[in-house]
C-alpha positions as CSV (number, residue, x, y, z in Angstrom):
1,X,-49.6,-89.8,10.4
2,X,-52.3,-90.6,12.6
3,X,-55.0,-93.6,11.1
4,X,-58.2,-91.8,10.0
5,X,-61.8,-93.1,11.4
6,X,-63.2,-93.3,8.1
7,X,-66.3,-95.2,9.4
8,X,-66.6,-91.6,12.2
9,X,-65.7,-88.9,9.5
10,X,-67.9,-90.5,6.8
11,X,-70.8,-90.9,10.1
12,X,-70.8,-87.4,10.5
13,X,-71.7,-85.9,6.9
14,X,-74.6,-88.3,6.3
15,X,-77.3,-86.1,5.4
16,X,-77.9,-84.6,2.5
17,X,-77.8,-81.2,3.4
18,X,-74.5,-80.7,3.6
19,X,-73.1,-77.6,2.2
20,X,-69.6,-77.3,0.4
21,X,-67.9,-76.0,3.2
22,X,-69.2,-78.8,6.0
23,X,-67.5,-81.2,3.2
24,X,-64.6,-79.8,3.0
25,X,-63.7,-79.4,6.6
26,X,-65.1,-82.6,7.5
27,X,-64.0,-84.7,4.7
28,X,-61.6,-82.9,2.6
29,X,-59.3,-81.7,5.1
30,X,-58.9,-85.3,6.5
31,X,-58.6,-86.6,3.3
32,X,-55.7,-84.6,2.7
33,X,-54.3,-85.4,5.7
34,X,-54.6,-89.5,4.3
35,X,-52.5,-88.1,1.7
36,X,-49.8,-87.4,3.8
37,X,-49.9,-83.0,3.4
38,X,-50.2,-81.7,6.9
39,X,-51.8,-78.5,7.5
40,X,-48.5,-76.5,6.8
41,X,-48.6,-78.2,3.6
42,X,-51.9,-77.6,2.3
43,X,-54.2,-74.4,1.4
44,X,-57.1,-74.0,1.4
45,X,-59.5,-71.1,-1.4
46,X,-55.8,-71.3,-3.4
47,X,-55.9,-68.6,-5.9
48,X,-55.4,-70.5,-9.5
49,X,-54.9,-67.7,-11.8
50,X,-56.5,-64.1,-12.7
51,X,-60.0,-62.9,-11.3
52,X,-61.9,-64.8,-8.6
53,X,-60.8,-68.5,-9.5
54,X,-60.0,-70.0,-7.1
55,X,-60.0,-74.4,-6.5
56,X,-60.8,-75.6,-2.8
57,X,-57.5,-76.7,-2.1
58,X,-53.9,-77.1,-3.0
59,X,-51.1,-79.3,-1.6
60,X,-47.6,-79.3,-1.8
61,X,-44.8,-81.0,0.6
62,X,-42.7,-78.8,2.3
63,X,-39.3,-79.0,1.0
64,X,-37.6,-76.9,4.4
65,X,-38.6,-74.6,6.8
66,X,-38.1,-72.0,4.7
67,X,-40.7,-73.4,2.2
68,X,-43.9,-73.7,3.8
69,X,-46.4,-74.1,1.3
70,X,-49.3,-73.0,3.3
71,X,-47.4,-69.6,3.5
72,X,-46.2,-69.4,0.0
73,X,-48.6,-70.8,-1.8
74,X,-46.8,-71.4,-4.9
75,X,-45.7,-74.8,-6.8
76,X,-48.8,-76.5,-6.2
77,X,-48.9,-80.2,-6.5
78,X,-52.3,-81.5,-6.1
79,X,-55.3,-79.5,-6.1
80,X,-59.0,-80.7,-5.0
81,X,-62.5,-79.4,-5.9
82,X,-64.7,-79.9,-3.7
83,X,-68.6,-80.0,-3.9
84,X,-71.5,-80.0,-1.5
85,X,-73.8,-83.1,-1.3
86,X,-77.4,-80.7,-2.4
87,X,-77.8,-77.3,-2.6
88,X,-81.7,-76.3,-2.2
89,X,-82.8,-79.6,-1.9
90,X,-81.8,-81.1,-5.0
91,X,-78.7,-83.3,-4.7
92,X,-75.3,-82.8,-6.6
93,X,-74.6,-85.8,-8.6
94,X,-71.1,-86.6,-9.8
95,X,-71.4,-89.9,-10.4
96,X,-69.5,-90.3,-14.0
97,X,-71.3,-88.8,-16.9
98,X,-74.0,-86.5,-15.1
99,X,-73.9,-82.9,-15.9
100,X,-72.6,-82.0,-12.7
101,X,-69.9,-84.4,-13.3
102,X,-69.0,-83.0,-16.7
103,X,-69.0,-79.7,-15.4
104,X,-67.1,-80.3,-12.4
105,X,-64.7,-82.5,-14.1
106,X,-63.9,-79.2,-16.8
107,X,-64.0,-77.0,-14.0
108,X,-60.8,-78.8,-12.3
109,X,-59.4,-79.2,-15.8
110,X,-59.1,-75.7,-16.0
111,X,-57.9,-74.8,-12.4
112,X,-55.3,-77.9,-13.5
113,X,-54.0,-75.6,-16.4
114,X,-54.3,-72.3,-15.3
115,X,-51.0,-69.8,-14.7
116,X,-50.3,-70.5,-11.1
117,X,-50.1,-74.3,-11.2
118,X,-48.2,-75.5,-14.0
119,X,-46.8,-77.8,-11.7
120,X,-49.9,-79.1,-10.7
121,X,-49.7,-82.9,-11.6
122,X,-52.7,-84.3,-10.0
123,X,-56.2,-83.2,-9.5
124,X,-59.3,-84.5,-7.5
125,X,-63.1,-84.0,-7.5
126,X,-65.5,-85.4,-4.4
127,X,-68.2,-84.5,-2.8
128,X,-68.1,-87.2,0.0
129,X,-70.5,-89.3,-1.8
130,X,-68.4,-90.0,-5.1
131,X,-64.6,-89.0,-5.8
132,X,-61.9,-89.0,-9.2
133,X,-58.6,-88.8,-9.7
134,X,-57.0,-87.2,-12.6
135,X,-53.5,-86.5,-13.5
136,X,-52.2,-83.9,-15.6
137,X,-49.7,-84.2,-18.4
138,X,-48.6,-81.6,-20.0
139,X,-52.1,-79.9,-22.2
140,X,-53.7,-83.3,-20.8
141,X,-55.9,-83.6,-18.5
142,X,-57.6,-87.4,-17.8
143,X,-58.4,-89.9,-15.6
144,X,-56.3,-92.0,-12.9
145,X,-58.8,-93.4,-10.9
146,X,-62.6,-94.2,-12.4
147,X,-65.5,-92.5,-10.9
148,X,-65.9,-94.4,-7.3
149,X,-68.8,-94.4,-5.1
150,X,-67.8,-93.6,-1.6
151,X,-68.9,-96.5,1.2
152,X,-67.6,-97.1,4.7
153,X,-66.0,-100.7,3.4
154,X,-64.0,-98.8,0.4
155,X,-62.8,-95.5,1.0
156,X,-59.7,-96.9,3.2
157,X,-58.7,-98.9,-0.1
158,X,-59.4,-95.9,-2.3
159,X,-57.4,-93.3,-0.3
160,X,-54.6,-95.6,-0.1
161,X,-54.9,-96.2,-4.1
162,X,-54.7,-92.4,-5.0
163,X,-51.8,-92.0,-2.4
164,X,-49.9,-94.7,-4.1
165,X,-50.4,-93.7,-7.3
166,X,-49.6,-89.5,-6.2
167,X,-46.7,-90.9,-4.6
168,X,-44.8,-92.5,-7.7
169,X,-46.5,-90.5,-10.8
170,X,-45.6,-92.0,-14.1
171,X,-43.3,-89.4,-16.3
172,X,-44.7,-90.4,-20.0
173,X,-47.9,-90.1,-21.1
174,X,-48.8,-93.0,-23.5
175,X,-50.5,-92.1,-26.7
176,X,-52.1,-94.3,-29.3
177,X,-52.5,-92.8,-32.6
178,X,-55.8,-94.8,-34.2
179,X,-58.5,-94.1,-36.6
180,X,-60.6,-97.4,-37.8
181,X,-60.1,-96.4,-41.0
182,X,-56.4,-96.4,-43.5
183,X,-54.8,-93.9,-45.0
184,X,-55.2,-91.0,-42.6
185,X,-51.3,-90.8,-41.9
186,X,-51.2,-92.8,-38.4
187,X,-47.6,-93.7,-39.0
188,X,-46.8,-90.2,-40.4
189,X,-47.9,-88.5,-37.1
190,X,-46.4,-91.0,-34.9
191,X,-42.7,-90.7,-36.7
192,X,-43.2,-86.8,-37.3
193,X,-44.4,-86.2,-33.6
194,X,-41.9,-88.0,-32.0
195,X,-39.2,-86.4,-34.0
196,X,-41.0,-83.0,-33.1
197,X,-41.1,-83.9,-29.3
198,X,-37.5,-84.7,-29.5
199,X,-36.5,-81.3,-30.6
200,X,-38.6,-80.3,-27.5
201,X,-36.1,-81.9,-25.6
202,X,-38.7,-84.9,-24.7
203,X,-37.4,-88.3,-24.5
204,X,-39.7,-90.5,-26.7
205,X,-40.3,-94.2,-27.1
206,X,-42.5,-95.3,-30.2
207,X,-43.7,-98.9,-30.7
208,X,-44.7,-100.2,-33.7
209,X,-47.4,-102.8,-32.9
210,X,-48.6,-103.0,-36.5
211,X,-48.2,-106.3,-39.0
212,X,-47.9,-104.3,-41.6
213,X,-44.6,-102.7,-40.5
214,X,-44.4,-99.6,-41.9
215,X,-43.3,-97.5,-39.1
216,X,-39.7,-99.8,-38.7
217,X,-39.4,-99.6,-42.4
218,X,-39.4,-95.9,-42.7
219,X,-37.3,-96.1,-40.2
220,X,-34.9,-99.0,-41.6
221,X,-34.6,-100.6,-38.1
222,X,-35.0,-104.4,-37.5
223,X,-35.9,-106.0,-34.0
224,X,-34.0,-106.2,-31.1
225,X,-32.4,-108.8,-29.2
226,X,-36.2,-109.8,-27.9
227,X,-39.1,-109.3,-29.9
228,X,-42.7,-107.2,-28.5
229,X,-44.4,-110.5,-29.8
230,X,-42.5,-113.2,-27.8
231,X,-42.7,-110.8,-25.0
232,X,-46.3,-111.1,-25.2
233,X,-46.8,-114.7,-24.4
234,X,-43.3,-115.0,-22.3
235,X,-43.1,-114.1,-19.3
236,X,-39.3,-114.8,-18.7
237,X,-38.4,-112.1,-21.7
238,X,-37.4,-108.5,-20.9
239,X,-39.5,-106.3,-22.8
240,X,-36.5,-103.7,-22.2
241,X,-34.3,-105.6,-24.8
242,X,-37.2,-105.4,-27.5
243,X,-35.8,-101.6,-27.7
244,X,-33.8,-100.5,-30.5
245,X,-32.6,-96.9,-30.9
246,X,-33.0,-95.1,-34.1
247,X,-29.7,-93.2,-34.8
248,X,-29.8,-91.7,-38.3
249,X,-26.5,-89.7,-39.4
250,X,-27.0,-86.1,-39.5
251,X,-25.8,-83.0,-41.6
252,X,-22.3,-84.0,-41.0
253,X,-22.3,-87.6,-41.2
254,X,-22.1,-88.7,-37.7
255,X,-24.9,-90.8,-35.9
256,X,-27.8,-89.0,-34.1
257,X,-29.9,-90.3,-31.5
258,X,-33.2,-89.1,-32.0
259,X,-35.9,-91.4,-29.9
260,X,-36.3,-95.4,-29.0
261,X,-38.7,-97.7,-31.3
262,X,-39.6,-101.0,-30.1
263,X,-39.9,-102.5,-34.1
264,X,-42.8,-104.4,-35.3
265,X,-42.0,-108.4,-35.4
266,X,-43.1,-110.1,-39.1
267,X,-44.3,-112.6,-37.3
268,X,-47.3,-110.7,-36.4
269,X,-48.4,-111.1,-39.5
270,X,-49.2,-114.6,-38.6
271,X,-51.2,-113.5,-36.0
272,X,-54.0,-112.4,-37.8
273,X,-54.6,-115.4,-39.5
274,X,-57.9,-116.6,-38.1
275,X,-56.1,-120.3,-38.0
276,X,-53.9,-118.3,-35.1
277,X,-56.8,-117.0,-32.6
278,X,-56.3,-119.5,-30.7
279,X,-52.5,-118.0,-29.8
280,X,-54.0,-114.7,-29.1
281,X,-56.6,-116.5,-26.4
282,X,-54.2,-118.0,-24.4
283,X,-52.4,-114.6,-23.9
284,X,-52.4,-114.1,-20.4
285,X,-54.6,-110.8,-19.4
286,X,-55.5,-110.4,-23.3
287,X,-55.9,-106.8,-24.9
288,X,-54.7,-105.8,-21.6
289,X,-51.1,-107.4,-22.0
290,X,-49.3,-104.4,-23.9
291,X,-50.2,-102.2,-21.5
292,X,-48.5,-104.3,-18.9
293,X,-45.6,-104.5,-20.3
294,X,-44.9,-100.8,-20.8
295,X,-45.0,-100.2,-17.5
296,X,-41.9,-100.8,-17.4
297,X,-41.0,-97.7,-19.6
298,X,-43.3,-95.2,-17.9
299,X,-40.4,-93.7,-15.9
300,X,-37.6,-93.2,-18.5
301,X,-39.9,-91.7,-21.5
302,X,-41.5,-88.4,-21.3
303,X,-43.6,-90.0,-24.5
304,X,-44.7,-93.3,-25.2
305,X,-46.4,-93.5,-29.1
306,X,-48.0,-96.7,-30.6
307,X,-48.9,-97.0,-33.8
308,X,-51.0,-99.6,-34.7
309,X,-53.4,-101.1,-37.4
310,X,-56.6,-100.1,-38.7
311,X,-58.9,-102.6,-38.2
312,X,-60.2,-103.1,-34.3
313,X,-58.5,-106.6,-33.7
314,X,-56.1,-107.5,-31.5
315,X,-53.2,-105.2,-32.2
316,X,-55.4,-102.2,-32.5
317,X,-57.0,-103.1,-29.4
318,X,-54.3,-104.0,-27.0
319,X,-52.8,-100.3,-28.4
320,X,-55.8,-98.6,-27.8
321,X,-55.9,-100.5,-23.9
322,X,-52.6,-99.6,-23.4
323,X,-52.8,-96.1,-23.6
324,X,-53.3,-92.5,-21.6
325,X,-55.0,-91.1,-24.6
326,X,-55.8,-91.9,-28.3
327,X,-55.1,-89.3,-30.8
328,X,-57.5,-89.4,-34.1
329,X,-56.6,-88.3,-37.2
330,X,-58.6,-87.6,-40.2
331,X,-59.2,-86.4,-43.3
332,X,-61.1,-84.0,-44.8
333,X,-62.4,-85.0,-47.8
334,X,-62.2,-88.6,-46.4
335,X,-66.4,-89.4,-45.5
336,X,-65.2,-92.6,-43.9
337,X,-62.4,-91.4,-41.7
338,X,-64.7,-88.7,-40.5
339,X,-67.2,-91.2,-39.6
340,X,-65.3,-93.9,-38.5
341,X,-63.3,-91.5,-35.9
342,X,-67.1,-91.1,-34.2
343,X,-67.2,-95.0,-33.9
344,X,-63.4,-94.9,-32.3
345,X,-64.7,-92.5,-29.7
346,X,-68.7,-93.8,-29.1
347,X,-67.7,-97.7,-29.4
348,X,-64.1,-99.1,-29.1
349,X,-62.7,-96.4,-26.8
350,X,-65.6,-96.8,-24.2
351,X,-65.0,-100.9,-24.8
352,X,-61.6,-100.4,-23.5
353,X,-62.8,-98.1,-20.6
354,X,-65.4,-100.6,-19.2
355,X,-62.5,-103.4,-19.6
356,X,-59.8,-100.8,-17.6
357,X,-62.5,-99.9,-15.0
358,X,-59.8,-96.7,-14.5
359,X,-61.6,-94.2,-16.5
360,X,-58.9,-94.6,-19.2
361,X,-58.2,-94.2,-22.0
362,X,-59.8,-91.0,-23.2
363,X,-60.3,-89.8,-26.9
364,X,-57.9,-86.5,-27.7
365,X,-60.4,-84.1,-30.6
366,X,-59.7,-85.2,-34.2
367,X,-57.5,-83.3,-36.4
368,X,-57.5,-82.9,-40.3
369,X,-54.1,-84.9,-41.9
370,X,-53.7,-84.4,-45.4
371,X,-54.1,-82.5,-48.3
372,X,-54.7,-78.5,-48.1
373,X,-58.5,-77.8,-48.1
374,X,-60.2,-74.6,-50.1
375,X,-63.1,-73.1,-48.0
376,X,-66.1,-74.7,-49.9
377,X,-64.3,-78.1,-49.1
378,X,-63.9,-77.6,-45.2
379,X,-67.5,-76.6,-45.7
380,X,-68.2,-79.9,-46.9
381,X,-66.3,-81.4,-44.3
382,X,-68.2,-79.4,-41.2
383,X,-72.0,-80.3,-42.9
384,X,-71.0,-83.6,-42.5
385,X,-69.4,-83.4,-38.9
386,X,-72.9,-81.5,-38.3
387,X,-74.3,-84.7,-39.0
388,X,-72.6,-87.0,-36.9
389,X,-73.1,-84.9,-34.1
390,X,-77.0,-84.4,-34.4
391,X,-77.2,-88.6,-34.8
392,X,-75.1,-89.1,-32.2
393,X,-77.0,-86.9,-29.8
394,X,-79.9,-89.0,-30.2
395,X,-78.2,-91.8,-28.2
396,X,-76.8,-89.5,-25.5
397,X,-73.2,-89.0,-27.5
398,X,-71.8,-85.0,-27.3
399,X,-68.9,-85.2,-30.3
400,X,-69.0,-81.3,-30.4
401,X,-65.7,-81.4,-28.0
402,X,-63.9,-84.3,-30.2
403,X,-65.1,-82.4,-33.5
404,X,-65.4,-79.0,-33.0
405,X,-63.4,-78.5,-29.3
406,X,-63.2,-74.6,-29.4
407,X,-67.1,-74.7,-29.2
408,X,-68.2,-72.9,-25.8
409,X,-72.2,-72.2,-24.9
410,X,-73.9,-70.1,-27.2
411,X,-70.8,-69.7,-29.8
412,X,-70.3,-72.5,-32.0
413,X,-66.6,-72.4,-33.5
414,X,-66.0,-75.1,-36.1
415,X,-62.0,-74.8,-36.0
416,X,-60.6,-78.1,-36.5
417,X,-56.4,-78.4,-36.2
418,X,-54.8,-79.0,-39.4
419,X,-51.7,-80.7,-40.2
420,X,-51.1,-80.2,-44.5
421,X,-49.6,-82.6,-46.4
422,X,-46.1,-82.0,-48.4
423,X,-44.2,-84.1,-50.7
424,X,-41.2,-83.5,-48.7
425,X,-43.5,-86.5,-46.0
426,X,-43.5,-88.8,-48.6
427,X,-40.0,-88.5,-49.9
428,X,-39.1,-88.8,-45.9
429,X,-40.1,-92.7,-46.0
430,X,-37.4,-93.1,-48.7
431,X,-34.5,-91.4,-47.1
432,X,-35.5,-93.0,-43.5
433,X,-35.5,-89.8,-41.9
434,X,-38.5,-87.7,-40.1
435,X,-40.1,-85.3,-42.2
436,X,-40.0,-83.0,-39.9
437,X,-35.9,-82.6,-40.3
438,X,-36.2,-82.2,-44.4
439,X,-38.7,-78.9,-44.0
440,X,-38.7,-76.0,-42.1
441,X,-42.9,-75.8,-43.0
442,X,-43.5,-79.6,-42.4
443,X,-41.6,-78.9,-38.6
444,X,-43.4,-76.2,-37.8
445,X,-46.9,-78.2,-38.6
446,X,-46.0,-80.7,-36.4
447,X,-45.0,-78.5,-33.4
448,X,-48.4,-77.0,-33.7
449,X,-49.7,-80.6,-33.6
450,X,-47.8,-81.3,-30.5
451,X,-49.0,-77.7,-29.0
452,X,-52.0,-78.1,-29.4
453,X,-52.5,-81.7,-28.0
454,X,-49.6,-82.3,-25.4
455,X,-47.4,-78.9,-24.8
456,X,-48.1,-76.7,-21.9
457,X,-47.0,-73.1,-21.9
């Protein structure tokens, strides 16, 4: 692979004026190249789906002779969207946030998810000037990479980045289920969805990094032969013996494995004693410490699920900072939860982001967890969700897509996923089993909650 001029190919597309196609032949197609996918292996106007949609390129390595991607065109691996610097005089801005940026960023989202590339893992948007990774998991599309401004002195560094992270992509997508507010069923959905992802055929790990406990109680399990909390401040421990799997005894008496839970220690409890903050501050990297340490699970889970407390301390934020995405639920007649979910996704998500500087983590839409709701109540419930978006538009904050996420320009659809409550959940705790094995109804709730968040096709 020959070394790329950056300081030449970046030299050459100075000017403004420069239309899509200069950048894409003089920076994309080298850029590629970096990547390692030779012309053979890359295409470019590749044809995403149905009608005229079609991304600027795709990129695939050649398995044989026989599979060329450049002549097949199928599989595609990574696709790029390219932009031009201005068009008509007024320049193209993608720096994170813009409009451009937004609509560039769902434009590749949906060339990511379209029919012909399901296999599609990774996805880039540039236009010489700034440039994103994003990876693809499953439904999910988010960031890899933050939003970087292209210079001479850093594209060298960036390219080799996103080639080292396209290279070795991570097979589990980390979720952190988190509203600021109690009794909204966190612990419900994390025990119900992994159970649900398991019949999937997913391989799921949940961690229970909540002093309260409640997720290893439901499940009866203890702690391991190393504890999440030790791990924390001890660098000598193996967070891989902190793993415990949860083998309940099915119809016919024999054990089952179902999924991996890394149990919450009860000494954590100590921890958020405000004598004990001084423990927490001499934990080396902080909030960002969790996240370190499953890293080392990112390659055997399809899954990774953290349930964690309500208020934003610590544990909730070291969850939060250690996730892909954050998954909100709510309920309906609950004024608080409905309210505090806007905080979650205005305040503490974006407080994590600036800490991560990766674009990460990235708020999933809310979803109703509860009781069943009449017509005049959901009413209720979308006035005040009207609300909280018009205030929240005043500083610059669009909740429509976290709220209402069907809403497209000029059609406001106020469809909000629901996920009923049954006494069958409850009795679930009790016989330290997954709901979602008691009830044919409660199972099929929760593989709509997993196909509409995370399963694609």
């Amino acid at each position: 692979m020959l070394l790329m001029n950056w300081n030449d190919i970046l030299g050459n597309i100075l000017p403004d004026e420069r239309v899509e196609q200069v950048i894409c032949d003089q920076f994309a197609e080298p850029l590629l190249e970096a990547l390692g996918f030779s012309a053979k292996e890359r295409r470019p106007n590749f044809n995403t789906g149905p009608g005229a949609n079609k991304v600027d390129f795709a990129a695939r390595h050649n398995t044989n002779t026989n599979d060329i991607f450049f002549n097949s065109q199928i599989n595609p691996y990574l696709l790029v969207e390219v932009k031009a610097r201005s068009t008509g005089g007024a320049k193209i801005d993608l720096s994170e946030g813009t409009p451009q940026y937004l609509q560039t960023r769902k434009q590749l989202e949906k060339y990511l998810l379209s029919p012909k590339c399901h296999t599609a893992q990774w996805g880039i948007m540039t236009n010489s000037v700034h440039i994103q990774l994003f990876r693809r998991h499953g439904k999910i599309v988010f960031p890899a990479t933050r939003c970087e401004l292209i210079k001479k002195e850093n594209i060298a560094d960036i390219v080799a980045n996103i080639k080292h992270l396209i290279n070795k992509p991570p097979r589990a997508l980390t979720v952190c289920v988190y509203n600021n507010k109690g009794g909204v069923g966190k612990t419900t959905t994390v025990i119900n969805l992994a159970a649900i992802l398991k019949k999937e055929h997913k391989k799921v790990l949940l961690v229970d990094f909540d002093a309260q406990r409640d997720l290893t109680t439901s499940l009866k399990l203890e702690i391991g032969n190393t504890s999440l909390l030790d791990c924390l401040t001890d660098r000598k421990l193996d967070i891989r013996n902190t793993v415990v799997p949860f083998n309940p005894k099915g119809s016919q008496g024999k054990s089952v494995h179902l999924f991996d839970v890394i149990p919450s220690d009860p000494g954590m409890r100590a921890w958020i004693d405000h004598n004990n903050i001084n423990i927490i501050a001499k934990i080396e990297k902080g909030v960002r410490r969790l996240r370190d340490l499953l890293k080392a699970f990112v390659y055997d889970y399809d899954y990774i699920l953290i349930d964690c407390p309500t208020q934003w301390l610590f544990f909730s934020q070291s969850a939060v900072a250690a996730s892909d995405v954050v998954l909100i639920p709510t309920n309906h007649n609950g004024l608080s939860s409905l309210h505090n979910a806007a905080r979650v996704i205005t305040d503490f998500i974006p407080e994590i982001q600036e800490a991560r500087k990766d674009g990460g983590p990235i708020a999933l839409p809310i979803f109703f967890n509860g009781e069943k709701m009449t017509e005049a109540q959901l009413e209720i419930a979308n006035t005040e969700i009207e609300k909280i978006i018009s205030d929240q538009k005043k500083s610059g904050f669009n909740l429509s897509p976290y709220y209402w996420p069907k809403t497209t320009q000029g059609n406001v659809d106020k469809t909000i996923f629901s996920v009923p409550n049954y006494a069958t959940v409850a009795n679930a705790a009790f016989r330290h089993v997954p709901a979602v094995f008691l009830n044919k109804t409660v199972a099929e709730n929760y593989l709509g909650l997993a196909k509409e968040y995370f399963l694609h096709g």
